[in-house]
N, C-alpha and C positions, 0 to 999 in steps of 0.2 A: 434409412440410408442418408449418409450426409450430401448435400446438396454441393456442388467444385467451389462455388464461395465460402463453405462452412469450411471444408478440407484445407482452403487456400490458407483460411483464417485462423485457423488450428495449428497446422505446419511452421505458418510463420511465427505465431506467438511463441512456440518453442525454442525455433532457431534462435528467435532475438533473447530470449530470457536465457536459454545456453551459452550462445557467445557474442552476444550483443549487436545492437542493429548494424555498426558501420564492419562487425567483423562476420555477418552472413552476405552470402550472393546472392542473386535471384535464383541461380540456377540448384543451387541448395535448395532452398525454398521448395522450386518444383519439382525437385526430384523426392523430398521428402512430404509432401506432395498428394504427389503418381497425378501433376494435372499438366498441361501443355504451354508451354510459355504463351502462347496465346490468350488462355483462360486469365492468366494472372496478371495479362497487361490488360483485358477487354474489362476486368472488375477492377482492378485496382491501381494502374498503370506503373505502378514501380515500388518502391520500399517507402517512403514517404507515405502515400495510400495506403495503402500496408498499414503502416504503424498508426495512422489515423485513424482508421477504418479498427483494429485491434482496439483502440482506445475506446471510442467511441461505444463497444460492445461491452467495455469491463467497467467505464467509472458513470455513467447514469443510476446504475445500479449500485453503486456503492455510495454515489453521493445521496441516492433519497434515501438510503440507511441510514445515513448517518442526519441526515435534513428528519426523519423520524424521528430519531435518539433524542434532539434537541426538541423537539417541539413536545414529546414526552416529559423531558424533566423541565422545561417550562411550565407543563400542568399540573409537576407535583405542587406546584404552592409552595416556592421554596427555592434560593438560589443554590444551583449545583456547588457541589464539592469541584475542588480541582481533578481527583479521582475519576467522578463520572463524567467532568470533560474530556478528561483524557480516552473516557472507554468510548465515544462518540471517536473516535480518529482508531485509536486502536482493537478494538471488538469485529470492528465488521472487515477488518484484512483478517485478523485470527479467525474467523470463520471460517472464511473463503481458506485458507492455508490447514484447519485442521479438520474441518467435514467439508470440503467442495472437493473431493477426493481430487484426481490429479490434475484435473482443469482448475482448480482452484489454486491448487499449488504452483502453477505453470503463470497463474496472472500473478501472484505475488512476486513471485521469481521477477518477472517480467519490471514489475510495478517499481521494484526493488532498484534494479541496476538500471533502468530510466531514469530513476531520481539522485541514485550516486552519480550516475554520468551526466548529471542535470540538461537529458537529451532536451532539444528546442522544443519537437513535438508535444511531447511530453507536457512541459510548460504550459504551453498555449490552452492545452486539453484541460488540463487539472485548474489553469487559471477561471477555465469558462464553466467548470460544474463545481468548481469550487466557492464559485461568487453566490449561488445560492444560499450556502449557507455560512460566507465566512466573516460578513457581519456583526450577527448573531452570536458567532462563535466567539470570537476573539475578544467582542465587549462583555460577555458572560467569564470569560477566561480573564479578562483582566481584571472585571469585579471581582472575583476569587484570590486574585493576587494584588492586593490596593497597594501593599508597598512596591511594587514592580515597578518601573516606568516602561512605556510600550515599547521601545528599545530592546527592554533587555526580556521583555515576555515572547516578543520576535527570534530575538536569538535561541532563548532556551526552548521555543518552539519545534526552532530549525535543527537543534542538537536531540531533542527528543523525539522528532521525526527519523533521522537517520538509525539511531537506537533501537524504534519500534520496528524497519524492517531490517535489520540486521538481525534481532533477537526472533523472527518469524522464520528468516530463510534459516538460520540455523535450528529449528526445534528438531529436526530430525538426526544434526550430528550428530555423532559420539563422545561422551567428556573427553577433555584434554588428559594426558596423561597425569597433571598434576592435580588432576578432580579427583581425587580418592573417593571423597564423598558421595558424590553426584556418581561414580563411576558404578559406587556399591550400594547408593537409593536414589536412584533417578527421577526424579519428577516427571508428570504427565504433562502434556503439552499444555495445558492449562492453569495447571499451578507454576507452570512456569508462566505464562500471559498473567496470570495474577502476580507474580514475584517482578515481572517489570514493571505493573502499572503503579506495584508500590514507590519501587524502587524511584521511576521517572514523576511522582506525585511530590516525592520527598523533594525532588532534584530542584522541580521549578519552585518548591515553595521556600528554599533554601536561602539562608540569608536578607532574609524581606526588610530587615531593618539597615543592612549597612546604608 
């Protein structure tokens, strides 16, 4: 049986990844819920808490995957492809979205519309488990890309960021009417995750000499 903190923390992650933190109530929250307004101010005293407290549950756990990833292709003897940097950022949200059945789904959601809405919380969170590994990362990413200047490795970062959770929240729609293709052999969720990492590999490696 979930414990009223677990339920608190469940209810709200949905609410916020449904219709976003400044457009849920508290009183939504508990009613979606079934806990007592009291429960939810004695644990977390308002939405703010809330969303700290959410956070806190979903990126520890995705930053030592990804703090793994890297320390793996470190030991291949070997500097990474732009590819397998990119699956260090991209691989362990396509987990969570295509086998974390609906809690998994629920934080990508969530993770998703934090980051288009570039919520403060959010920031702050991601900035502090993202320090672990973002050293590391970014000087292996730039080696990869030598005619980059770190400008524009930043930028095409921030545009292949947005790309990777747009192209996750979407795995489940249905093609557009103008996909005939795709309408009548549809890819699995993961040859699509493999069709973006191409896609977004080719993106940042684009242009390396102008």
């Amino acid at each position: 049986m979930k414990s009223t903190f677990t339920k608190i923390l469940d209810a709200s992650e949905k609410q916020f990844a449904l219709y976003g933190v400044e457009g849920v109530s508290l009183r939504q929250i508990i009613a979606a819920a079934g806990v007592s307004q009291g429960s939810l101010h004695y644990h977390f005293g308002g939405k703010e808490g809330l969303l700290e407290a959410i956070l806190e549950r979903c990126l520890p756990p995705l930053m030592d995957e990804r703090a793994a990833m890297l320390t793996a292709l470190a030991e291949a003897g070997r500097e990474p492809s732009v590819r397998e940097l990119l699956g260090v950022i991209v691989l362990p949200l396509a987990r969570r979205f295509i086998e974390g059945g609906a809690a998994g789904k629920r934080t990508v959601f969530l993770l998703a519309r934090l980051y288009h809405e570039q919520n403060a919380i959010y920031l702050r969170a991601t900035e502090k488990y993202f320090r672990q590994i973002e050293f590391t990362y970014l000087k292996k990413l730039q080696a990869a890309l030598p005619a980059l200047s770190r400008r524009q490795v930043e930028l095409r970062v921030q545009i292949s960021s947005g790309a990777v959770f747009a192209t996750l929240i979407g795995l489940e729609r249905t093609p557009l009417p103008w996909q005939t293709e795709l309408s009548e052999d549809p890819l699995s969720a993961w040859q699509t995750v493999e069709e973006l990492m191409d896609f977004l590999a080719q993106g940042l490696q684009s242009d390396q000499g102008r």
